[in-house]
N, CA, C and O of each residue as an XYZ file, in Angstrom:
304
protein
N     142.063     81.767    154.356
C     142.826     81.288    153.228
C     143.844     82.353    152.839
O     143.745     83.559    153.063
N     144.659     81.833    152.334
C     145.982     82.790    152.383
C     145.960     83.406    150.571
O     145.962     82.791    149.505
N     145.948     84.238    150.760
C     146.245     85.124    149.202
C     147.632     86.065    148.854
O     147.857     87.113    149.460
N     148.477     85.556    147.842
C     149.344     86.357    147.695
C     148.864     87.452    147.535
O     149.174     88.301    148.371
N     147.936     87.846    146.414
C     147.644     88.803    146.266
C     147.607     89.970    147.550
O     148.112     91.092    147.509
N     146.989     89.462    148.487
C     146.716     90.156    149.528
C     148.326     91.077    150.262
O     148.272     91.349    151.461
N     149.010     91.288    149.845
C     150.437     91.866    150.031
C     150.030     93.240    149.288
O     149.950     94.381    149.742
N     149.827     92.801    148.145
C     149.724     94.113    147.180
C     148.641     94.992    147.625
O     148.788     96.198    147.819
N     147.200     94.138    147.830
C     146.113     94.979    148.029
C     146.361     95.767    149.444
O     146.051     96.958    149.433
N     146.875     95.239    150.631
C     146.959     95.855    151.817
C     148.240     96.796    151.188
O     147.913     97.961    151.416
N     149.368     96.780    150.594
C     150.175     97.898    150.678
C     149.261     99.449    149.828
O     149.211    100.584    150.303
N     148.723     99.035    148.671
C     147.390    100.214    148.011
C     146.820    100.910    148.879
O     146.832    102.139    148.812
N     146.123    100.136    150.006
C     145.503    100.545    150.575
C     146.177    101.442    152.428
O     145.958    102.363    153.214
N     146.862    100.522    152.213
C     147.967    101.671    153.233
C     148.595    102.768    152.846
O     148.614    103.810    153.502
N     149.217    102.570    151.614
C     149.866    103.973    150.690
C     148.308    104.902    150.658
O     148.608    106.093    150.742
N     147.173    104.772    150.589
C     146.520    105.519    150.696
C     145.759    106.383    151.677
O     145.274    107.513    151.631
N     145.838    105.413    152.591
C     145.165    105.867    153.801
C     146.042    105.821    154.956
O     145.983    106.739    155.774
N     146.696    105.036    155.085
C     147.489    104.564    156.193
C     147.189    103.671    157.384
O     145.978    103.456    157.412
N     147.759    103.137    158.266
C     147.009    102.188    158.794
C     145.844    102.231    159.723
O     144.826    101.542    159.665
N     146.184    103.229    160.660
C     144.760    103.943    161.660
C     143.671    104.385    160.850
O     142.576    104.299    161.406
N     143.674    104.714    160.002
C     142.797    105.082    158.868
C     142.238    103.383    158.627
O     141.410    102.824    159.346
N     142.872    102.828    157.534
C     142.192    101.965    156.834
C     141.836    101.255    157.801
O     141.027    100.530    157.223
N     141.840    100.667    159.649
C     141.207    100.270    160.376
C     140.111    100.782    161.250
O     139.380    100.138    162.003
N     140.140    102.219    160.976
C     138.942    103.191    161.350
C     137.717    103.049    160.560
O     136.562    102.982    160.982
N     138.346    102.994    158.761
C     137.168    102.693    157.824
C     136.666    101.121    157.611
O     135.690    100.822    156.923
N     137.336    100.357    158.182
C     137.020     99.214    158.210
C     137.609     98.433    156.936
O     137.158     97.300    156.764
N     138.531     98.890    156.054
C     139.146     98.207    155.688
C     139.960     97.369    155.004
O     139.938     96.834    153.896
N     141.186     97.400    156.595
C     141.865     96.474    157.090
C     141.520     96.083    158.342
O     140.496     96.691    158.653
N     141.829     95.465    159.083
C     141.716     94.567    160.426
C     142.785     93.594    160.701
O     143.674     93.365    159.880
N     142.690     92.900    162.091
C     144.194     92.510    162.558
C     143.161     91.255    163.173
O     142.123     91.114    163.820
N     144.463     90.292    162.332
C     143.525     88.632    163.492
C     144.073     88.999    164.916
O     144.390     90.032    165.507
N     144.026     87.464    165.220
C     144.200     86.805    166.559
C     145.900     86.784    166.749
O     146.447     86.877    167.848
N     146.576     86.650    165.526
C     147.949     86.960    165.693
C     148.656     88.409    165.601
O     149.869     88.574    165.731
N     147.852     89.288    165.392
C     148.041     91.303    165.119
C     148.486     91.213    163.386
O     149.133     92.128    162.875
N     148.036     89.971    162.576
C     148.170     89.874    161.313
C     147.163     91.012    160.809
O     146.099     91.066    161.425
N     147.313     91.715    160.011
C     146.973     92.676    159.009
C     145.997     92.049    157.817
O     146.549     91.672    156.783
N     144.681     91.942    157.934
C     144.155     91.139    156.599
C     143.193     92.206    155.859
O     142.748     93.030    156.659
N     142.741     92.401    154.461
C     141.768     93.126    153.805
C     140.416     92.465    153.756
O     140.136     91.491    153.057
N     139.473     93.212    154.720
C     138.015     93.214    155.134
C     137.433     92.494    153.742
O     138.030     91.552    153.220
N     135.973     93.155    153.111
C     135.151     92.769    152.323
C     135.230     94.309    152.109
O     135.416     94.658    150.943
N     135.118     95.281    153.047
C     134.549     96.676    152.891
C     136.019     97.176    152.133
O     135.835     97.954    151.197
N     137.327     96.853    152.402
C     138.042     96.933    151.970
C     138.011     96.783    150.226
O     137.743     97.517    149.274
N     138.371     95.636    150.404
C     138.580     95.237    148.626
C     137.025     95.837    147.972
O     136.850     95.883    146.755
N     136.333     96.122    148.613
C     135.095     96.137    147.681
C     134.904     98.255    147.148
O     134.343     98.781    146.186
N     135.554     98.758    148.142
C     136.105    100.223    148.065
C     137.345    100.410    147.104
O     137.587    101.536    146.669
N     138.218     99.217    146.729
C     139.416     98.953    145.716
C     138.070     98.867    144.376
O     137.772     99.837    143.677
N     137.678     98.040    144.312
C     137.030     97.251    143.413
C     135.948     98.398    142.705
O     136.211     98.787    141.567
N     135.037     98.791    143.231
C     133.712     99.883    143.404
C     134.272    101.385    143.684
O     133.350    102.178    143.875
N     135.533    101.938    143.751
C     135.575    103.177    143.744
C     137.429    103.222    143.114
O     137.622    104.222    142.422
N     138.218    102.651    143.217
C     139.258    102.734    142.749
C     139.540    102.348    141.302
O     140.358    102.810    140.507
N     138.532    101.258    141.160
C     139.176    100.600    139.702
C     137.948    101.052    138.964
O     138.001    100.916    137.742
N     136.739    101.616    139.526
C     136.348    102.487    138.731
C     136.739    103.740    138.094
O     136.113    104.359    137.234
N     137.760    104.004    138.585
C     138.526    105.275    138.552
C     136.878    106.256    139.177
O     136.763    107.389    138.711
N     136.155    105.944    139.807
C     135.606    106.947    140.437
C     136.626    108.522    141.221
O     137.590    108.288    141.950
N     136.362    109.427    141.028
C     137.334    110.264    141.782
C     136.700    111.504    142.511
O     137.516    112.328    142.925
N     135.617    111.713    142.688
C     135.190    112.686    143.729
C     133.941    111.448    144.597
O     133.302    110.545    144.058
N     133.956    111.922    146.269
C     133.141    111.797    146.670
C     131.412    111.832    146.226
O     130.591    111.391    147.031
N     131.135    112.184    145.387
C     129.809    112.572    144.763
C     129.607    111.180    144.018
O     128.630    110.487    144.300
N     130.289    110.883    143.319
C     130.364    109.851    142.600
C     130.579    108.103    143.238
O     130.000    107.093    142.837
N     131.164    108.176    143.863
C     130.969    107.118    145.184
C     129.854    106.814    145.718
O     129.269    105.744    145.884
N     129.591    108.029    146.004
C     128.139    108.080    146.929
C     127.117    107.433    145.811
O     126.384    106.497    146.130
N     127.111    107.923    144.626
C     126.024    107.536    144.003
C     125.863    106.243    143.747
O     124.796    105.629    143.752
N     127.243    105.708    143.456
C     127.246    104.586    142.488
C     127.033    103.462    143.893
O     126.796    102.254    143.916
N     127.227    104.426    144.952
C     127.307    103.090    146.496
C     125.385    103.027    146.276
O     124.823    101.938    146.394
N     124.655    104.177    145.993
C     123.310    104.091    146.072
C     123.010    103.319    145.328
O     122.668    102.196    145.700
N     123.052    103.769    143.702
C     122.362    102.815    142.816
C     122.709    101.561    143.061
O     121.784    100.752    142.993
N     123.826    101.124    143.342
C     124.267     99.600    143.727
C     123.345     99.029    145.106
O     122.829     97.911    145.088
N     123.267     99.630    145.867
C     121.949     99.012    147.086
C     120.573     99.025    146.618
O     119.702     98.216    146.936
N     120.410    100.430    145.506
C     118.685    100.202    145.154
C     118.603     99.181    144.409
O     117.706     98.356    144.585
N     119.585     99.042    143.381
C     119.428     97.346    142.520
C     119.418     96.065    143.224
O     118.894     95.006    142.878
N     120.247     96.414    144.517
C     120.092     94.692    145.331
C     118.808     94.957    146.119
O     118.028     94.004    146.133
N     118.374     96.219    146.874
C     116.849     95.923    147.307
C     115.839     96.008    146.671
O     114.765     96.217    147.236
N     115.917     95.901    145.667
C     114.892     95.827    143.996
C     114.990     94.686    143.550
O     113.937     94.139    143.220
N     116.163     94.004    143.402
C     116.260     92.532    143.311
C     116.057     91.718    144.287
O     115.904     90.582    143.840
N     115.962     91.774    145.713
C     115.659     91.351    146.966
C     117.141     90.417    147.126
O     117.191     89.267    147.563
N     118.433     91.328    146.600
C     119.346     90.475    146.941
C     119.862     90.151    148.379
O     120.743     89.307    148.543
């Protein structure tokens, strides 16, 4: 499904990392046409570490933990 949005989020995420990067970390990715689309791991690293304003590695890490011990505690 096609998202405007998705212009903005892939340029964020290229201004940040660049493109060999954000397809090394998984994400961005390229269809069947070499189209450029934003993963799940993508937007969810926007979402969970950017718009948290998280800003050191330490803090990522944690909040990536407590967020998995609550879904395997909830049996999500």
């Amino acid at each position: 499904m096609y998202d405007p949005n998705d212009h903005k989020i892939i340029a964020t995420l290229l201004a940040q990392f660049g493109d060999l990067d954000c397809q090394r970390l998984g994400f961005l990715d390229r269809n069947d046409n070499a189209t450029l689309f934003v993963t799940a791991k993508g937007l969810g690293y926007l979402l969970d570490v950017v718009a948290a304003e998280r800003t050191t590695l330490q803090e990522a890490y944690a909040a990536g933990y407590d967020q998995g011990y609550v879904q395997a505690r909830e049996g999500l």
